[in-house]
Every structure is written in structure tokens, then in C-alpha cells.
C-alpha positions in Angstrom: -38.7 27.6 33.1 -37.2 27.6 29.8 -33.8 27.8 31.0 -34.5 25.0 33.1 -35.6 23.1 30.0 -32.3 24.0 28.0 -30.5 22.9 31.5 -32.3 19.3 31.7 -32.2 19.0 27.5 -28.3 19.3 27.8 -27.7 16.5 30.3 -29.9 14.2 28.5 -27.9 14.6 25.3 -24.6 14.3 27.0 -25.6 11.3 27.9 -26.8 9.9 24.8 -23.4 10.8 22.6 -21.6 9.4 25.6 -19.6 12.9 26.4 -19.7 16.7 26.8 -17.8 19.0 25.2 -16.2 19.5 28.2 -14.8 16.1 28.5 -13.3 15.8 24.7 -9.9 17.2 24.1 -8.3 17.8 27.7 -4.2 17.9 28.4 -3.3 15.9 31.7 -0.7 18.0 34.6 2.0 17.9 31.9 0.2 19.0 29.4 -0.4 15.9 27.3 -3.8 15.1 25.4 -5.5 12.5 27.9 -9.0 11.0 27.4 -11.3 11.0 24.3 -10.2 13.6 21.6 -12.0 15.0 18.7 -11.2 17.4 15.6 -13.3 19.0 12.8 -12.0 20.1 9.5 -11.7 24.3 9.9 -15.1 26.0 9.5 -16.8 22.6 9.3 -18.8 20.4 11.3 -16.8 17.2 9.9 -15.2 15.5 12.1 -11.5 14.8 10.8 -10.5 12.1 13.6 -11.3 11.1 17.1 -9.8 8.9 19.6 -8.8 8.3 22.8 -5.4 9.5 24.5 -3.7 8.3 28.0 -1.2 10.9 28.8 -0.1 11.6 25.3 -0.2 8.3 23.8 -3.0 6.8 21.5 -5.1 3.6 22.9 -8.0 1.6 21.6 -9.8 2.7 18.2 -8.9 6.0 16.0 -11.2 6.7 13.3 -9.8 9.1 10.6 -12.4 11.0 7.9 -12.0 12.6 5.0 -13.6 15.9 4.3 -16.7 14.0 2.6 -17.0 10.7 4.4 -19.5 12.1 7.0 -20.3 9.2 9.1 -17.8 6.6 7.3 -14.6 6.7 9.0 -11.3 6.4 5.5 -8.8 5.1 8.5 -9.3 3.0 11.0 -5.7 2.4 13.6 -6.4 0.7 16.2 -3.4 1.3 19.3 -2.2 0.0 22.6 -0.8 1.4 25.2 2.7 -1.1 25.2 3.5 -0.6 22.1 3.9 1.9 19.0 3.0 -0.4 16.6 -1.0 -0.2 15.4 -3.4 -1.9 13.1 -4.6 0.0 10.2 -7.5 -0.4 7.7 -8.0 1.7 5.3 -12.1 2.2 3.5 -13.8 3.7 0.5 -16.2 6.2 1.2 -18.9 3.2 1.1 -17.0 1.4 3.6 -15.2 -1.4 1.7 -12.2 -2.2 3.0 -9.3 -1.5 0.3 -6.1 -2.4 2.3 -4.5 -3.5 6.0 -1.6 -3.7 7.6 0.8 -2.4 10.8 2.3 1.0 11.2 5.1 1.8 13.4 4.4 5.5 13.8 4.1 6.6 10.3 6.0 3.4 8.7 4.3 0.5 7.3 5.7 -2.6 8.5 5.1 -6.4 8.0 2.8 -7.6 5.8 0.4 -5.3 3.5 -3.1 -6.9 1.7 -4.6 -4.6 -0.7 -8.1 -5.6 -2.3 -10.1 -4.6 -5.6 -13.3 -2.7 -5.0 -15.7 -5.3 -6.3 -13.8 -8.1 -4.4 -12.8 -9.5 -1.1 -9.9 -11.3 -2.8 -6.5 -10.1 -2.2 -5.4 -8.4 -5.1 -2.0 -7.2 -4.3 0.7 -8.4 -1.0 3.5 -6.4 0.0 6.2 -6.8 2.7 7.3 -3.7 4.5 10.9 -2.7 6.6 10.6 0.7 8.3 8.4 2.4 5.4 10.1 0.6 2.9 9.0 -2.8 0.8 11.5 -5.3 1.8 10.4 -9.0 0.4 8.4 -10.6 -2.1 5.8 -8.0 -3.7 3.0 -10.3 -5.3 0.2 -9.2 -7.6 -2.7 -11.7 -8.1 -5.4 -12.2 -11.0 -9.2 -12.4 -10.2 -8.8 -16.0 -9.4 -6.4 -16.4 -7.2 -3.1 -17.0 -9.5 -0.1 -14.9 -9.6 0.1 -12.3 -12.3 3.5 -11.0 -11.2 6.4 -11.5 -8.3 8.9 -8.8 -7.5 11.4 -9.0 -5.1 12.5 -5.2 -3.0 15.3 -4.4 -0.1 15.0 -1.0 1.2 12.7 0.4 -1.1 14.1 -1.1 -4.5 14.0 -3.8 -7.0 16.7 -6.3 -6.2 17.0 -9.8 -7.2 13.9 -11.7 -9.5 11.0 -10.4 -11.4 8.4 -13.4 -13.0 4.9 -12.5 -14.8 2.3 -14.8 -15.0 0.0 -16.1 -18.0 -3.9 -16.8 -16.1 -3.2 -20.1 -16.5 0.0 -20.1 -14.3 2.1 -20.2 -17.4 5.7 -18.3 -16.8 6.0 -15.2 -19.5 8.7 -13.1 -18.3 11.6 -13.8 -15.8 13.8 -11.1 -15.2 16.1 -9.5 -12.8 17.3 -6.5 -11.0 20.0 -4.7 -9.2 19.2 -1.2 -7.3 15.6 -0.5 -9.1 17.0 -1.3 -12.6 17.3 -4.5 -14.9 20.6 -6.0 -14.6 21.5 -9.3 -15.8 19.6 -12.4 -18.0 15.8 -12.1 -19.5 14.1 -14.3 -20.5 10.3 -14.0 -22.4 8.2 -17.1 -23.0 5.1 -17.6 -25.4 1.7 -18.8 -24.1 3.1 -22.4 -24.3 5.8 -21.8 -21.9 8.4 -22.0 -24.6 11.2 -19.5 -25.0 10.4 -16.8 -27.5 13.4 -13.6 -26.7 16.3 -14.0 -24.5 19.1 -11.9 -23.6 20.7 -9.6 -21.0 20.4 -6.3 -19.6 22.7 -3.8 -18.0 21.7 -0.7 -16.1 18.4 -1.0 -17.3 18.9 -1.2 -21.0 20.1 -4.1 -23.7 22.9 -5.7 -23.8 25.5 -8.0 -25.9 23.5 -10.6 -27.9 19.7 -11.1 -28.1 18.1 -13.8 -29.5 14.5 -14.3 -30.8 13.0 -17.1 -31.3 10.2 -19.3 -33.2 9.1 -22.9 -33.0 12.6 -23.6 -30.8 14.5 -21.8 -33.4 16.6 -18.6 -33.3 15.2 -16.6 -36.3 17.1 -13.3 -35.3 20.0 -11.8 -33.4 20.5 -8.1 -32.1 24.0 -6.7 -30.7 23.2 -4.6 -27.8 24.3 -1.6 -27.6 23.8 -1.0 -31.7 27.0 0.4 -33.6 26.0 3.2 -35.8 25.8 3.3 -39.1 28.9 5.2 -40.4 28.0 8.1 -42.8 29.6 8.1 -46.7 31.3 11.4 -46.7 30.4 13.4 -49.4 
């Protein structure tokens, strides 16, 4: 009888968590993971991610967990069968959602929103080209204004570079050339009013640097500096 119990008690739970053991994690005739597939973290019971396969290839939702989210899934991809690119969100361990984009396989692509924990606001926008930001990177403040643009190909900082005041006030405009600052800079004051300019090459100073207050130049600086020759003895 109590065998029979165990029996009847196992069919009614299969069909409350919507599977058996026996139906998760199967291989198809060429040996490829087909239907709904879960894993656990070793020696746990934590599940690390489950999903469902056809013949090798992700479809509909994956939910990914870290090794203390319990319930709340960190990842969420969500796949189709045409194609390789997926959806991806990714969560705090509360659940608030802290960025989204596309994946190609392991490469972001396309367009990237990243938010603050305490906000639904975007707080940061990048582009991506096969892993790699490609395009306009802009940061925002908490109300919605710029706080800095930076443009990226493959990876690195290439072309113009602009902080913002709050107000929308332009403080820095620079510019770069493989990652580093190369060419004319430019720093304002909280009036919008030039306060340094000057140039940089390879990511340091250089020739003449000018600084300046109330629209006048009250200092220059030779970049690189000559040193001082020592008085022999």
C-alpha cells in the first residue's frame, strides 16, 4: 500500500512542476540536448540555468542563476530557433532589471541600456559591433541630461569626447585617436566660457596651453617642459 502511495504521490508532482526527471536533459539520435534542460551548481540544489533545446540549439526563455539567487533568475536570454541572435536582461538578486541588450553567441551587439538600482531611468547607452563598443557611448544624469559622450570603433576611443554641466552646459570637449587623447582640448567654466585650452599628443600635453580668466589669457605652459639645466659646480 505504501508503495502504491509513493507510486500515485510521484505522478501527481510530475504533473504539478510540469516534468519528470526523466524528461529534463535528454540528447536527440545525434546526440544533441533536445527538450527542456536543467543544471544545479555541484553538490547543490541551485539551479544554475534551465531552458529548452531543439536538437542542439536554444529556443524560447533561458533563465541563468547565481549561486544565491534561489528563485530570482541574474540572466534572462530569450532565443529563436532562425537565428543566433537573443535578448538578454540582466537582474539584481531582488529582481531589478540593471541592463538589456542582444547577444550574438557570446557578443553584445546593437544597442546596450544600463539603469541605476534606484531608477528605471537609463543611466548609461552603448553601441556594440561583434563584442566590441562601436558608436556613441552616452552617460546620463538623474534627470535625463547628458553628463558625458564618447565616441568608440572596435573597442577604442576614436573621434570626440564632451562632458556635461547638469544644466546642459559644455565643460570639456576633447578628442581621441586609438584609446588616447590626440589633438585640441578645450575646458569651459560653469558659464560656458573657455577657461584652458590646448592640445594633446599620445595622450599627454603638448605645444602651447593657455589658461584663461574673465576672457583673458593669464598663463601659458610649453608642452613637453624643457628642464631646467643644472649650474655645474
Amino acid at each position: 500500500m505504501k508503495t502504491l502511495f509513493l507510486f500515485f504521490f510521484g505522478i501527481v508532482f510530475s504533473s504539478v512542476t510540469g516534468f519528470s526527471q526523466s524528461e529534463t536533459n535528454q540528447m536527440d539520435a545525434q546526440g544533441k540536448r533536445h527538450g527542456v534542460w536543467q543544471k544545479m551548481y555541484p553538490g547543490t540544489k541551485q539551479l544554475r540555468y534551465e531552458g529548452t533545446f531543439e536538437h542542439g540549439k536554444e529556443v524560447g526563455t533561458f533563465k541563468f542563476y547565481c549561486e544565491t539567487c534561489k528563485t530570482q533568475p541574474s540572466v534572462v536570454k530569450e532565443f529563436t530557433a532562425s537565428s543566433s541572435i537573443s535578448e538578454v536582461k540582466y537582474y539584481t538578486i531582488k529582481g531589478k532589471l540593471v541592463s538589456e541588450g542582444k547577444m550574438d553567441g557570446k557578443d553584445r551587439i546593437g544597442e546596450w541600456l544600463y539603469y541605476p538600482k534606484k531608477s528605471g531611468n537609463v543611466m548609461t547607452r552603448e553601441f556594440y559591433k561583434k563584442g566590441k563598443l562601436d558608436g556613441v557611448k552616452v552617460t546620463y544624469y538623474p534627470n535625463g541630461k547628458p553628463t558625458e559622450e564618447t565616441t568608440y570603433v572596435n573597442g577604442l576611443q576614436e573621434g570626440p569626447n564632451n562632458y556635461y554641466s547638469p544644466d546642459g552646459v559644455l565643460l570639456k570637449k576633447l578628442q581621441y585617436k586609438n584609446g588616447l587623447l590626440e589633438g585640441p582640448a578645450f575646458y569651459y567654466d560653469a558659464s560656458g566660457n573657455v577657461s584652458i585650452e590646448g592640445n594633446y599628443k599620445a595622450d599627454k600635453k603638448h605645444g602651447l596651453w593657455k589658461y584663461y580668466k574673465n576672457g583673458k589669457v593669464i598663463l601659458e605652459e610649453t608642452y613637453p617642459k624643457k628642464e631646467k639645466k643644472k649650474n655645474k659646480e
